[in-house]
N, C-alpha and C positions, 0 to 999 in steps of 0.2 A: 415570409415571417410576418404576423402579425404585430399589431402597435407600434409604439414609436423607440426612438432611440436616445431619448432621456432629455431633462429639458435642462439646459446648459446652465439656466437662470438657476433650478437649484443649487446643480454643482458648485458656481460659486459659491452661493452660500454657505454651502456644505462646508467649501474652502475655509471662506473667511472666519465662519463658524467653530474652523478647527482649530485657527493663529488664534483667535480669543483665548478658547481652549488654552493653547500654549501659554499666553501670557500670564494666565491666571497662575497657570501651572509656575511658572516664573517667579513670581511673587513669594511664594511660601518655600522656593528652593534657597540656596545658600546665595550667602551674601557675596558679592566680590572679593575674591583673598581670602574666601573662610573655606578653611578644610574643611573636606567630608570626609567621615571616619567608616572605614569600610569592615565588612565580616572578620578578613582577615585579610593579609596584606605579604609581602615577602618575609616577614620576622616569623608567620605562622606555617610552620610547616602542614599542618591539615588543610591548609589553602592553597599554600604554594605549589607544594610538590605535587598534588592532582586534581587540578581546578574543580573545587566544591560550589556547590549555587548556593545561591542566596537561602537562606534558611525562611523567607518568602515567597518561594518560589514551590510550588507542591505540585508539579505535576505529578502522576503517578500511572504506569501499567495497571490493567482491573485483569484478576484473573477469571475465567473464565472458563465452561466446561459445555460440549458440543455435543449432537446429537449420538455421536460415535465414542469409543474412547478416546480418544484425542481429547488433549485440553490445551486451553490458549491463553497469552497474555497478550490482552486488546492492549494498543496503544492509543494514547490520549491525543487524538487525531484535533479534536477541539484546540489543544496547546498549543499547536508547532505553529512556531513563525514562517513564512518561507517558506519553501519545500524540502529543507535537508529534517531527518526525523535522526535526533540525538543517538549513538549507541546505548543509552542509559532508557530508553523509551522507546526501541525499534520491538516492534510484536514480536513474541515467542511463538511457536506452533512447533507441535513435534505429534507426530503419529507413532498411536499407542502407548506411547510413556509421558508419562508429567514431563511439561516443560522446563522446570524446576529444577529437574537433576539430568542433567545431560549425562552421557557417557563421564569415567574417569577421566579427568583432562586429559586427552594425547600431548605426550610429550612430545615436539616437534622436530627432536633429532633423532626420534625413533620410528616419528611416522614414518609409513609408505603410499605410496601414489602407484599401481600398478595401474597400466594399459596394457591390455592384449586383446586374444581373437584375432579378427581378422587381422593382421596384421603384420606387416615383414621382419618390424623389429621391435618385440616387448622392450617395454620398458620399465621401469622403476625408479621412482622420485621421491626424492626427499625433497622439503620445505626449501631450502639452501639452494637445491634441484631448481628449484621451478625461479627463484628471487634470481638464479644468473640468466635468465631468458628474458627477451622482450617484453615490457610490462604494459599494461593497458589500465587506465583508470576513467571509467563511465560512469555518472548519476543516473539510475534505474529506479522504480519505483517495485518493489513484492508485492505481492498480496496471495492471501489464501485463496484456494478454490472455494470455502466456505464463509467468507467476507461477506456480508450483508443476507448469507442465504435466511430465509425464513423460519422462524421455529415453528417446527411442527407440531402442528395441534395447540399452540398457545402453548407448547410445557415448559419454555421459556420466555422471559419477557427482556427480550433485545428492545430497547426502547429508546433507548440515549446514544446521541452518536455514537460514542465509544464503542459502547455494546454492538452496536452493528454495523462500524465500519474500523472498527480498532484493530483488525485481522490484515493490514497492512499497513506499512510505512517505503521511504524512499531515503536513497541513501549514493554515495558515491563509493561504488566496489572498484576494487584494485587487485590486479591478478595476469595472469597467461591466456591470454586468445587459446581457447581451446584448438582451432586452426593450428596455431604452432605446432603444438602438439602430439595431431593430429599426423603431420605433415612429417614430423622426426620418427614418428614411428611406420610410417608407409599404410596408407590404407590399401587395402586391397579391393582388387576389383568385385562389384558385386556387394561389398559394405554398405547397406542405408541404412543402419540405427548405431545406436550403442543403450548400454545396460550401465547407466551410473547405482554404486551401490556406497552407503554407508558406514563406518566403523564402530557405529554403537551396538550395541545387545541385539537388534532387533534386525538387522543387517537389510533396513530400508532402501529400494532398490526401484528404480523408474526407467522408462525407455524414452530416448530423445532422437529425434530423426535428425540423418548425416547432415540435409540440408541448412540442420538448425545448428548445429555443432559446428558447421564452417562458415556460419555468420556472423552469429556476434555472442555464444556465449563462450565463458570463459572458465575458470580455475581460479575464484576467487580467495585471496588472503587477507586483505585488506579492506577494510571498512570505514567509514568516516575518516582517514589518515591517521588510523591507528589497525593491530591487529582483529581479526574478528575475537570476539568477545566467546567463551565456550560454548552458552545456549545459543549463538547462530553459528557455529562451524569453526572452532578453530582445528587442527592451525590453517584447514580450509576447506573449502566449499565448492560444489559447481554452482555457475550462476549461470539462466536462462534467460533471458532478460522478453519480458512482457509473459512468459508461458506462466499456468498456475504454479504458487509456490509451491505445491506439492513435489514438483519435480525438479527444485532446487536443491540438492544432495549435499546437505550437511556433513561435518566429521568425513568427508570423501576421500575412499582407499581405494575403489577399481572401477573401471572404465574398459567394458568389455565390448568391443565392435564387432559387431553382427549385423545378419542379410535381414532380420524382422524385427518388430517391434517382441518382448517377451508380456507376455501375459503374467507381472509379477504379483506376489502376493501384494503389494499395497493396492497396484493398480485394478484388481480384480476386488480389492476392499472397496478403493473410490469408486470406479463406475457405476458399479447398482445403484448409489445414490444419484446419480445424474440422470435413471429411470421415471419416469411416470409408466400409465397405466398403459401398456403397448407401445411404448416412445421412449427410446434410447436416444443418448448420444455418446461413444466410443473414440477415445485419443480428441477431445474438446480440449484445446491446447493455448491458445492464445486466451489473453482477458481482455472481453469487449469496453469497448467505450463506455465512459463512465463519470461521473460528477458527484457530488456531495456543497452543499453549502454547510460550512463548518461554524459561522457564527451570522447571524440568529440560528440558532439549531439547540434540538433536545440536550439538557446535558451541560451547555456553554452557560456563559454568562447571561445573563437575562440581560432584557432590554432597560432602561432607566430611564422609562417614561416616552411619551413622544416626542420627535427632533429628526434630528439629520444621523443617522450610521452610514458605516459604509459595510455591505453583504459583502465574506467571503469567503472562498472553497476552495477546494482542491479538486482538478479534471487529468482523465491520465487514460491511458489505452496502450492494449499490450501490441494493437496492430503501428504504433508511428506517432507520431507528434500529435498532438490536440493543436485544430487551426480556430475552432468557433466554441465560445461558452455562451448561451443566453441563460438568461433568468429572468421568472418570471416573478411578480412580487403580487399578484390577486390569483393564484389558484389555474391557471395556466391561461387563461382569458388575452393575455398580451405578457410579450414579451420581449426583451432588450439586449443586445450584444453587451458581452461583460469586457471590463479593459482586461487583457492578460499580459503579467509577471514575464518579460523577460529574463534569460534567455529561454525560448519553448525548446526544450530535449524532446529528443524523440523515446515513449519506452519511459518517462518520465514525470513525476505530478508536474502540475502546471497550478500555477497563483493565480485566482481569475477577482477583481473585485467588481463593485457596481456601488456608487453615491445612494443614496435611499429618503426618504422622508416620511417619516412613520406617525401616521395621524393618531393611535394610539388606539385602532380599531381592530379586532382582529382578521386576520388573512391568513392565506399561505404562502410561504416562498420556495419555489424548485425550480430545479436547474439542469441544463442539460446539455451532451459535450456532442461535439464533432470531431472526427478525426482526418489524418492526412488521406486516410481511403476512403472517407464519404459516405463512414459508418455514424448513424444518430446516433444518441442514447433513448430506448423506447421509451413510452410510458409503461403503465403497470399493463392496463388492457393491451397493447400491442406486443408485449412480452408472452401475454397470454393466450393470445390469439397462435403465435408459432407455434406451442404447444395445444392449443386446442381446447382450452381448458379456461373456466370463467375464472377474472383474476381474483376472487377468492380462495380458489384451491388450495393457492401456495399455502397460505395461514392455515384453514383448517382439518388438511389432512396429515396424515404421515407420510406424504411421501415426499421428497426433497427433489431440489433441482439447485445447483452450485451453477453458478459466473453468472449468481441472478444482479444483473445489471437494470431494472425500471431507475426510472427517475424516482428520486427519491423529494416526499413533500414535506414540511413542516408547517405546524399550523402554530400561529405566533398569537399567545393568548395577550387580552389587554393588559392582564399583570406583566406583561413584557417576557414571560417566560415561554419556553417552546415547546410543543410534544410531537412525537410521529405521529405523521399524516398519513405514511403511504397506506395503507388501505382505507381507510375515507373517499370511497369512492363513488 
């Protein structure tokens, strides 16, 4: 690693810098024994009965429409405190229909859960079904297979965080070890896939390999400790935990276990895109290591002159826990171990920050993840190099590549505001 590992002297500062901060903040708050008079409070049934935010408070989903029909509601990735991404701000994404109208709500004494195929003993479940089995509750991060992909040709201008990393959020799912399941109904010998399919219109359907089905994903119903919400899957969902969101099966009625992977219509939709010019990549399954610095970043809050910030992001990988985040703060020249956000989940964002002292000139800041299997996050050129291809490509052709993981750059202008960098190169 080059440079150094931060100079302790500012840190203090930074510290001390921050109590002032609070003091002042102090000062124009309430007095000892003065109430503060809140939005609403337990007399206000619009507050009370389902905890409404501050009417100061504006985060907001940006919808958004992809190179394909698919259309997406980016999440306001800039926003999140922490790593849990609210139900009320977790990305939409649905293939081929507006995200907007899901299927007719299933009603969930009606739903069914069908497993068969290979298997000894079909089964069928209802919601009730699956709530008397052993339950399992994991914080997972989603994300699209089209999260940060490139717009083609420029005919999109992804340019703001949001826009080009809002196609994923993280969340604590709650459901049935697909294992369980798996296991009540008898797999049969010679079984290595299954066919998750859909109950909406479109009867969206993906193949997931046995060894991944008896790992860790599961038969999700539950989300932030509440039901899943209808635009992500009620009254439930398979969840894959790190594989591309694509093959996380919403509205989920059957679970067919089979000797092959099926070549389904969605999946014969996705892969052409994951094409370049004689360079395939077929069942690209997992999402590589990855980072974002979310403030200074395109989109956020602007800077407020020079001083002391503190940079931070979010790092996540669908292979295992993120063990290392560096960032760099001039343009990749040197770079510094970021402190990280306990606890580190594996399959999980991770909170990574770093002190700063911003002479009020402009540079760029990016960052870039490790993971527990000792996968980097590339740059742009080294991305481009696997494929063979100058890292211009991405941007000025039509043709796409999904689980584009480069480090991502922002260029922090003196007005303290930010813009993409990744292609300034």
């Amino acid at each position: 690693m080059n440079g150094h590992h931060g100079d302790q002297n500012d840190r203090r500062r930074f510290l001390k810098g921050g109590a002032a901060l609070a003091g002042l903040a102090a000062v124009g708050g309430a007095r000892p024994g003065q109430a503060q008079s809140a939005p609403g409070d337990a007399t206000s049934n619009d507050y009370a009965l389902y905890g409404e935010r501050s009417r100061f408070v504006t985060a907001m989903r940006k919808r958004m429409t992809g190179p394909t029909s698919d259309s997406y509601v980016a999440s306001p990735v800039q926003e999140i405190e922490g790593t849990i991404t609210p139900n009320s701000l977790f990305y939409i994404s649905s293939r081929d229909r507006g995200p907007y109208t899901p299927p007719t709500e299933l009603d969930p004494k009606e739903h069914r859960l069908l497993i068969h195929g290979m298997v000894d003993r079909p089964l069928i479940l209802t919601l009730d079904d699956l709530k008397r089995l052993p339950s399992v509750s994991r914080i997972h991060f989603l994300e699209c297979v089209a999260n940060t992909i490139p717009s083609p040709g420029g005919r999109w201008k992804w340019e703001t965080i949001q826009e080009r990393f809002g196609k994923m959020s993280c969340a604590q799912w709650t459901g049935v070890a697909l294992s369980v399941l798996l296991r009540e109904a008898g797999v049969k010998r010679g079984a290595s896939w299954l066919i998750a399919e859909s109950a909406d219109g479109v009867r969206h359907s993906m193949s997931i390999t046995m060894e991944k089905a008896l790992d860790d994903a599961m038969v999700a119903y539950g989300q932030n400790g509440e039901p899943l919400r209808p635009v992500n899957g009620f009254p439930m969902r398979m969840f894959v935990p790190g594989w591309e969101g694509v093959r996380n099966i919403k509205w989920l009625r059957r679970i067919k276990v089979v000797n092959e992977p099926y070549l389904t219509q969605t999946e014969s939709h996705v892969n052409p895109h994951l094409r370049l010019t004689g360079k395939s990549r077929w069942f690209n399954l997992e999402m590589g290591a990855k980072s974002v610095i979310t403030f200074p970043a395109s989109g956020a809050r602007p800077l407020n002159g020079p001083g002391y910030y503190e940079i931070t992001g979010l790092a996540w990988s669908g292979l295992g826990a993120v063990r290392r985040v560096e960032v760099s703060t001039d343009g990749g020249r040197n770079w510094q171990d970021a402190k990280l956000d306990e606890p580190v989940l594996r399959i999980a964002w991770t909170r990574f920050r770093l002190p700063w002292k911003w002479n009020g000139e402009e540079t760029i800041l990016q960052s870039r993840c490790t993971d527990e299997q000792g996968k980097v996050q590339p740059s742009l050129a080294q991305f481009s190099e696997v494929w063979g291809v100058r890292p211009d490509y991405f941007q000025e052709t039509e043709n796409q590549v999904t689980h584009f993981n480069p480090i991502q750059r922002w260029r922090v202008l003196p007005d303290g505001t930010a813009k993409n960098a990744i292609w300034d190169i």
